[in-house]
C-alpha positions as CSV (number, residue, x, y, z in Angstrom):
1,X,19.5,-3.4,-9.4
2,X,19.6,0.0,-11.1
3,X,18.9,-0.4,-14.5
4,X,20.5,0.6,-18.0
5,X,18.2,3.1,-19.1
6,X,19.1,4.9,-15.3
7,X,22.5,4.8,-16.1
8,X,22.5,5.5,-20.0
9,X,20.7,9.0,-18.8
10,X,23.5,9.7,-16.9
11,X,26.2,9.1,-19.1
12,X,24.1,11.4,-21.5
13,X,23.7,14.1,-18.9
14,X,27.9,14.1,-18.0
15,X,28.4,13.8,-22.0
16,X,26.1,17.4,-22.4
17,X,28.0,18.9,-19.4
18,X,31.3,17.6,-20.2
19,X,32.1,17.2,-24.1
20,X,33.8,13.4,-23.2
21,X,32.1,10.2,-24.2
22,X,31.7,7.8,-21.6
23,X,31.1,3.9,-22.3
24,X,29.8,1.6,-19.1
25,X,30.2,-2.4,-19.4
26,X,30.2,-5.0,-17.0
27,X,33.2,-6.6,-15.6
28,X,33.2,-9.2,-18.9
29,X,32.8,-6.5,-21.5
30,X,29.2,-6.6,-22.5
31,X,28.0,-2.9,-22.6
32,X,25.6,-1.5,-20.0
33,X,25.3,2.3,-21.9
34,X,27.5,4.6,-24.0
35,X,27.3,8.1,-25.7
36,X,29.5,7.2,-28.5
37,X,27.5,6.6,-32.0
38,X,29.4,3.4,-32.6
39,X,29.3,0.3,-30.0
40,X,33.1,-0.1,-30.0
41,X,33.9,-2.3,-27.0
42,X,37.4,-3.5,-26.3
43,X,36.1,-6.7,-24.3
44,X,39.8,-8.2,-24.3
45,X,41.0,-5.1,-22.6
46,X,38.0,-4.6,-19.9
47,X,38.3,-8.2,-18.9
48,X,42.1,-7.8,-18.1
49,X,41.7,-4.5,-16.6
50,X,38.9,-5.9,-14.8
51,X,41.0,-8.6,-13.3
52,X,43.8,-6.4,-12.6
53,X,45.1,-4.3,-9.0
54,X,44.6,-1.4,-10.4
55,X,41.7,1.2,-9.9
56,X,42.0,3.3,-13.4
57,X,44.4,2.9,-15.6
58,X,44.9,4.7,-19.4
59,X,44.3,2.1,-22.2
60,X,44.7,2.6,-26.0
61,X,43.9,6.2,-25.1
62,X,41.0,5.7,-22.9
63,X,41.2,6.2,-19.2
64,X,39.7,3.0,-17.9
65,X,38.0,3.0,-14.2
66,X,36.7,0.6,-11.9
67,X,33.1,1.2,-10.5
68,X,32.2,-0.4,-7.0
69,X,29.2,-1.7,-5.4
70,X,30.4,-2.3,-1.4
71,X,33.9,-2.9,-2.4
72,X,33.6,-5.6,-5.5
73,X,33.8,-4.4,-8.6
74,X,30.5,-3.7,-10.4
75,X,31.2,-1.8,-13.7
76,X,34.2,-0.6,-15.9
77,X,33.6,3.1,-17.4
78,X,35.7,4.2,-20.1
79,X,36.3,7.9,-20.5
80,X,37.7,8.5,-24.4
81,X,40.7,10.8,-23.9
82,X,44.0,10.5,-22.3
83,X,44.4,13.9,-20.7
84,X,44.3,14.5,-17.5
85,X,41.0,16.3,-17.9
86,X,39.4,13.1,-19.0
87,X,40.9,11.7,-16.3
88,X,39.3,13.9,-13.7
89,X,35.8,14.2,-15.7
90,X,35.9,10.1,-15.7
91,X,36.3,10.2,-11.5
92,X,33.5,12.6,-11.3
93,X,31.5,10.4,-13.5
94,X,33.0,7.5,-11.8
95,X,31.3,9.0,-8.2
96,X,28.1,9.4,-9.8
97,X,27.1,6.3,-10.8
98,X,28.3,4.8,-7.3
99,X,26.5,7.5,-5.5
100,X,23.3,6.3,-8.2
101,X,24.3,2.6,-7.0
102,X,23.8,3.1,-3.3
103,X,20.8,5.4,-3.2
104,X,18.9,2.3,-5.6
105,X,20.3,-0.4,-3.1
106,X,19.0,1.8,-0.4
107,X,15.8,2.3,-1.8
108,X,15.4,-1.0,-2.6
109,X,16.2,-1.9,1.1
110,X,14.2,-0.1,2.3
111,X,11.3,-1.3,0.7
112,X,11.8,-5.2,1.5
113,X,12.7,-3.4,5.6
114,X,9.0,-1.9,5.5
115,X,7.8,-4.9,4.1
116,X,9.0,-6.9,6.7
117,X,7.9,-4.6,9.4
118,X,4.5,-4.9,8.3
119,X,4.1,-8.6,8.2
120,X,5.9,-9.1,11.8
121,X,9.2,-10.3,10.2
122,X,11.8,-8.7,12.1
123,X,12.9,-9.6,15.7
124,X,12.6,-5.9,18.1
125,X,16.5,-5.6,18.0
126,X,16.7,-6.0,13.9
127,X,14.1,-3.6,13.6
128,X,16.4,-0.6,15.1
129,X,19.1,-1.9,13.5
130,X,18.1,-1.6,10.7
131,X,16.0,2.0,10.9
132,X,19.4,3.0,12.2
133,X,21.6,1.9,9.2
134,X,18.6,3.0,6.6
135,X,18.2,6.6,8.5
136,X,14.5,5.7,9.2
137,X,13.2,7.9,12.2
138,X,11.8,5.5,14.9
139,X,10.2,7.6,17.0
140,X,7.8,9.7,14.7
141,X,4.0,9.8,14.4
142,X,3.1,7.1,11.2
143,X,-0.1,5.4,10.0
144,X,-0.8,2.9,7.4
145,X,-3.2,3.3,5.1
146,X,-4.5,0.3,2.7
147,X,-5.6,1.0,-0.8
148,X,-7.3,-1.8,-2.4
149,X,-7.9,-2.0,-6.2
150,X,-10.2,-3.6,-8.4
151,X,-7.5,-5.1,-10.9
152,X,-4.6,-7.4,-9.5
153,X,-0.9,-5.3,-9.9
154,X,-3.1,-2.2,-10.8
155,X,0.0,-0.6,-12.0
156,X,-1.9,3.1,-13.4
157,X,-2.8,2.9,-9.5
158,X,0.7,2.2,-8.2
159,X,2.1,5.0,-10.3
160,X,-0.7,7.7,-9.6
161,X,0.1,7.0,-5.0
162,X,4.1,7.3,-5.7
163,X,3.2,10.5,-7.7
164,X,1.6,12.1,-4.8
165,X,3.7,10.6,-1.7
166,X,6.6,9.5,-3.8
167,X,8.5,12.5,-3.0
168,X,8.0,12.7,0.0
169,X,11.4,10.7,1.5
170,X,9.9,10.1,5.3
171,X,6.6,7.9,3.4
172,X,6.5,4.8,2.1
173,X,4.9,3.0,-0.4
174,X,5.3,-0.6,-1.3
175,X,3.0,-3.7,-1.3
176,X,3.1,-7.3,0.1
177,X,0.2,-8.7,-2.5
178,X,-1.4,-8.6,-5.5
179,X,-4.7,-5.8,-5.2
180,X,-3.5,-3.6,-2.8
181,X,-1.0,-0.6,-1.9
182,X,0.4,0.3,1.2
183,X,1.2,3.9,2.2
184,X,3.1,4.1,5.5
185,X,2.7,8.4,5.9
186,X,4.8,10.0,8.3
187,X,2.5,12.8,10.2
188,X,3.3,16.6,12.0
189,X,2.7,17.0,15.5
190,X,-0.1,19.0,14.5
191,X,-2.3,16.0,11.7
192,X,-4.4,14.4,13.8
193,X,-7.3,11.7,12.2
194,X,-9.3,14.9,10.5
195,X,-6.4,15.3,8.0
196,X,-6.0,11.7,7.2
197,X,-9.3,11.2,6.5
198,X,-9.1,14.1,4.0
199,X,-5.8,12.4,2.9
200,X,-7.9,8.8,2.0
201,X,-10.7,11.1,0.4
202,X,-8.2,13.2,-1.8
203,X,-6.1,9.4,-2.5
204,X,-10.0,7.8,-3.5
205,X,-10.8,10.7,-5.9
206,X,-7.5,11.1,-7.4
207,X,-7.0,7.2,-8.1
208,X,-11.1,7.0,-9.1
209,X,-10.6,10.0,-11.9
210,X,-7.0,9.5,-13.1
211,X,-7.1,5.5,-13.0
212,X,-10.3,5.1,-13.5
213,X,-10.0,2.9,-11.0
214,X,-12.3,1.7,-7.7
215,X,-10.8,1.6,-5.2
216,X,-11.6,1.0,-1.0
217,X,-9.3,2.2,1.7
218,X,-8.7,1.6,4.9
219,X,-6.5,3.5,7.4
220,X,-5.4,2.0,11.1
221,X,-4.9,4.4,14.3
222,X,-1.7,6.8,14.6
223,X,1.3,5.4,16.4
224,X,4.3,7.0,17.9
225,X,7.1,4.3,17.1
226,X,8.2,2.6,14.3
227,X,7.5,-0.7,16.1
228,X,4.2,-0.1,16.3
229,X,3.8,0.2,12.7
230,X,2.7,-3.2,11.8
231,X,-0.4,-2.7,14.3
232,X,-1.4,0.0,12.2
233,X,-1.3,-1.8,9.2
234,X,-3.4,-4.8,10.7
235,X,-5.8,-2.4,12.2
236,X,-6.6,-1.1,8.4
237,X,-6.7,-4.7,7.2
238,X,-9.0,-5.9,9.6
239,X,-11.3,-1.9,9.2
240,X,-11.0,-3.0,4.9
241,X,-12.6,-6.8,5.8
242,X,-14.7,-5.1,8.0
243,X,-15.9,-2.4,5.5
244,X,-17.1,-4.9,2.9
245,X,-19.3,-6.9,5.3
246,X,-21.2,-4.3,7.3
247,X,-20.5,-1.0,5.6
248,X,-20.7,-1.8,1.9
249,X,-21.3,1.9,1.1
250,X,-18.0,3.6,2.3
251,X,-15.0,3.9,0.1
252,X,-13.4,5.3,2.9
253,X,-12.9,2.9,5.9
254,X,-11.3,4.2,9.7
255,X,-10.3,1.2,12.2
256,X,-11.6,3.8,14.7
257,X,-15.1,4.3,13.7
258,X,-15.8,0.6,13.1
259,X,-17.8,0.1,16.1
260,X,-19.7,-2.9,16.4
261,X,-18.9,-4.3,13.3
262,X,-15.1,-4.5,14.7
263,X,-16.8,-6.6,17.6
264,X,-18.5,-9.2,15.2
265,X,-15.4,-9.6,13.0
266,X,-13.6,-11.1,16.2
267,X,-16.1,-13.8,17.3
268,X,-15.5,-17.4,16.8
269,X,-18.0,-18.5,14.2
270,X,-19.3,-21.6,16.2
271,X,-20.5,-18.5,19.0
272,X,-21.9,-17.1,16.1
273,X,-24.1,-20.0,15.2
274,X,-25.1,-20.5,18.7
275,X,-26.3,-16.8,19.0
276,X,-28.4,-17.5,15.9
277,X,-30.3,-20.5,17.1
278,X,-31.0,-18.8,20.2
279,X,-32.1,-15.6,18.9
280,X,-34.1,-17.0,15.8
281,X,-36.3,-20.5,16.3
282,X,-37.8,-20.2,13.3
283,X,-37.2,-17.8,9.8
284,X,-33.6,-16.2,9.9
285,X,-32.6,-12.5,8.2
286,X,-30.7,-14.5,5.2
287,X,-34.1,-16.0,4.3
288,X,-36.3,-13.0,3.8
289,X,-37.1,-11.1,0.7
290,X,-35.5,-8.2,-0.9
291,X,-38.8,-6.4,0.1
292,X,-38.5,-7.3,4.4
293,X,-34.8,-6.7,3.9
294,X,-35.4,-2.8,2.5
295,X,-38.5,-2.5,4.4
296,X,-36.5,-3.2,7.7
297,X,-33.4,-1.7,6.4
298,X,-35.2,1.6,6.2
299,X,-36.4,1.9,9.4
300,X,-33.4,1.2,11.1
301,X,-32.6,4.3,9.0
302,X,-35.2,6.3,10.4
303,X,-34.5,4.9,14.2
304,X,-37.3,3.2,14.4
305,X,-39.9,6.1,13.3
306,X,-43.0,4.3,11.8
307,X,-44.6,7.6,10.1
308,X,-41.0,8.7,8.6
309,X,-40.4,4.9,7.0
310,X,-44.1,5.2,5.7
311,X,-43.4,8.3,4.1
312,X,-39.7,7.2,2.4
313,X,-41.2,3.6,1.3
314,X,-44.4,5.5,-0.5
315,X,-47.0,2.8,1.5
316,X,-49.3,3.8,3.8
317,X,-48.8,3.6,7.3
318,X,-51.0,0.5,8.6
319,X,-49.1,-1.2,5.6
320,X,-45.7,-0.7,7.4
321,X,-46.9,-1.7,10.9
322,X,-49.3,-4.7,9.1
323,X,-45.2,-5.7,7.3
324,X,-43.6,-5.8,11.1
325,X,-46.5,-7.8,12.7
326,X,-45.7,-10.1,9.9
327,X,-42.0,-10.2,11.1
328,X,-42.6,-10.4,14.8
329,X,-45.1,-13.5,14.0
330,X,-42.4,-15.0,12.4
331,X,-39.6,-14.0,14.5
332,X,-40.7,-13.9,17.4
333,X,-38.7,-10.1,17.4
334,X,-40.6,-6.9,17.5
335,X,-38.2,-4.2,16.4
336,X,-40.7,-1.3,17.0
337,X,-38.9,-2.2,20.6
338,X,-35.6,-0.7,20.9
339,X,-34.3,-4.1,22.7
340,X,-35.5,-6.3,20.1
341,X,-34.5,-4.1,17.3
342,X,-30.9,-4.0,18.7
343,X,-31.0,-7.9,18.9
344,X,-32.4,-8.2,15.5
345,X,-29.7,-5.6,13.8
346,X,-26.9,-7.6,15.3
347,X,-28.5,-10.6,14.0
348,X,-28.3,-9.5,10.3
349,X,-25.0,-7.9,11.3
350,X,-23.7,-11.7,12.3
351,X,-25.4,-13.1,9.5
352,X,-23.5,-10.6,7.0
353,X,-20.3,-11.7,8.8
354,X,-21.0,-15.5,8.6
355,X,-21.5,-15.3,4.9
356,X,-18.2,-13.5,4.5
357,X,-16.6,-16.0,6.6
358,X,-17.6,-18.7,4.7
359,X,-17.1,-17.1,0.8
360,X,-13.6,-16.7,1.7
361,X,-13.0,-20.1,3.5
C-alpha cells in the first residue's frame, strides 16, 4: 500500500505547481494528506459522495473526485475551488495519484513474483504469465547473488544494495529471510563472471565501510531464462554453506570455483562416516592439536614442500619431518605422498563438513 507520507509529497508538489489546495481521505472521511493549514474535513459529505454514481461532482465549492485502485474506489480528493480550472487541476492531480497507486502495486508485485520464483513457487505457465503482465524480460542473461549479514533485518544493509541497484528497473532486490539480501542483476551480452565478481567485491566493500557491516556473498552461475533463475539462487546458497565450511577466508564466494568442497556438501552423511572409519583406524583430524592442525595446514600451503614449511613455521627442518612421522605413526597416512596427502585433505575436508552438518541439525 502506498503510504501517506508518499502521497502528502504529492499533494505538496501539485499545491507549489498549481496554487490549489488539495485534501485526500479515504472513502469514510478520515484524511490521508492535505495542503491546507486547517484539517477541515467534511466527512458527511465524502461518505455520500463516496457512495454516490457519480465520478466528481462540486460540493460546497469544492470539486470532489473519486480515486480508483482497479476500478473500486480508493480515495476521495478535494480540490478547493469551483472553477473550472480547479476542476481540471483536480483530474490531473486525480491521474497522479492513480498512476502513483499502480506503479506501488506493481512494485510490490513484483517483489512477492521474484520471491516466489526463487523458492520454486510458481507452476512454468504462471511464471510467463506473470513476467508477461509485470513486463519482466524472460529471456535475458540474470544471476543471483546472496548477501548475508551479520545482524537479522540489517536494514543500513538493505538500504545501502537498493541505493546502488535500486535504480536500476531490470534488477531486483528483495529477501525471503531474516540475514540475508537477494540481488537478481540483469547482465549485457558482453558481463561475463569477471564483472560479477568485481560486482560482489565493490557490494562487500561498500556494505563493509558504509554499514559497517560483515558481510559474505555468494553468487550462482549466469542463466539465459527467467525460469532458470531459481537455480541460480540455489547455486549461491549452497556456494554461501559451502564457503563457511571449507573456505572460511573468502568474503566472496562463486558456485563455479567451489570445487571439491561442492562435492563433499552433497554426500549423505552416513557415506561420510563410513569413509572416516575406513580411512582413519585410529586418531581422527578433529582430535589433533592446534599445533598438528597449523603444522599440516601449512604444508598443504606449500604443496607438500618440507624445506618451504620449515622455513614459514620458524623450526628446523628434521623438526617438521620428526612432526609428520608422528602423524603417519598415528595415522597410518604419510602426506609427504601425494596419494595419502590427497586422502588425508579430504578427510579434514569431510570432517569440516560433518561438524557443520551436525551444528545446524
Amino acid at each position: 500500500m502506498i503510504s501517506s507520507q508518499i502521497l502528502q509529497n504529492t499533494l505538496d508538489e501539485l499545491n507549489t505547481i498549481t496554487r490549489v489546495d488539495f485534501t485526500l481521505t479515504d472513502v469514510h472521511g478520515n484524511l490521508v494528506a492535505t495542503t491546507l493549514s486547517e484539517e477541515d474535513v467534511q466527512e458527511s459529505a465524502i461518505i455520500q459522495f463516496a457512495e454516490s454514481p457519480a465520478d466528481s461532482q462540486v460540493v460546497q465549492g469544492a470539486h470532489f473526485f473519486k480515486v480508483f485502485d482497479d476500478k473500486k474506489i480508493e480515495f476521495v480528493l478535494i480540490a478547493q475551488g469551483a472553477s473550472k480550472d480547479a476542476y481540471m487541476l483536480g483530474r490531473v492531480a486525480v491521474s497522479q495519484i492513480q498512476n502513483l497507486i499502480i506503479a506501488y502495486k506493481e512494485r510490490f508485485d513484483k517483489n512477492n513474483y521474484i520471491q516466489n520464483l526463487l523458492l520454486d513457487n510458481l507452476l512454468s505457465i504462471d511464471i510467463y504469465n506473470r513476467a508477461r503482465k509485470l513486463h519482466i524480460d524472460t529471456e535475458v542473461r540474470r544471476i543471483v547473488y546472496v548477501i548475508e549479514t551479520k545482524y537479522e533485518k540489517d536494514n543500513a544493509a538493505m538500504e545501502i544494495v537498493k541505493g546502488l541497484f535500486g535504480s536500476r528497473t531490470k534488477d531486483f532486490i528483495t529477501a525471503v529471510d531474516e540475514k540475508s539480501i537477494i540481488l537478481v542483476q540483469e547482465l549485457k551480452e558482453n558481463e561475463g563472471y569477471d564483472e560479477v565478481e568485481k560486482t560482489a567485491h565493490m557490494l562487500r566493500d561498500m556494505l563493509n565501510s558504509e554499514a559497517m557491516s560483515s558481510v559474505k556473498i555468494a553468487y550462482g552461475t549466469i542463466v539465459d531464462e527467467i525460469r532458470q533463475v531459481s537455480r541460480s539462487y540455489k547455486e549461491a546458497r549452497m556456494a554461501l554453506d559451502v564457503g563457511k565450511i571449507f573456505y572460511t577466508e573468502k568474503a566472496v564466494i562463486a558456485y563455479n570455483t567451489l570445487g571439491i568442497g561442492r562435492l563433499i556438501y552433497q554426500l549423505p552423511l552416513p557415506l561420510c562416516e563410513m569413509f572416516m572409519k575406513e580411512v582413519f583406524t585410529a586418531e581422527t583430524p578433529d582430535s589433533f592439536d592446534d599445533e598438528t592442525l597449523a603444522t599440516i595446514g601449512k604444508f598443504f600451503d606449500n604443496n607438500l614442500n618440507v624445506s618451504e614449511t620449515a622455513r614459514q613455521l620458524y623450526i628446523h627442518r628434521n623438526t617438521l619431518v620428526y612432526r609428520l612421522e608422528k602423524l603417519q605413526k598415528s595415522t597410518g597416512l604419510d602426506i609427504r605422498v601425494f596419494e595419502d596427502a590427497m586422502t588425508f585433505k579430504i578427510a579434514m575436508m569431510v570432517v569440516n563438513y560433518m561438524k557443520f552438518m551436525e551444528q545446524n541439525s
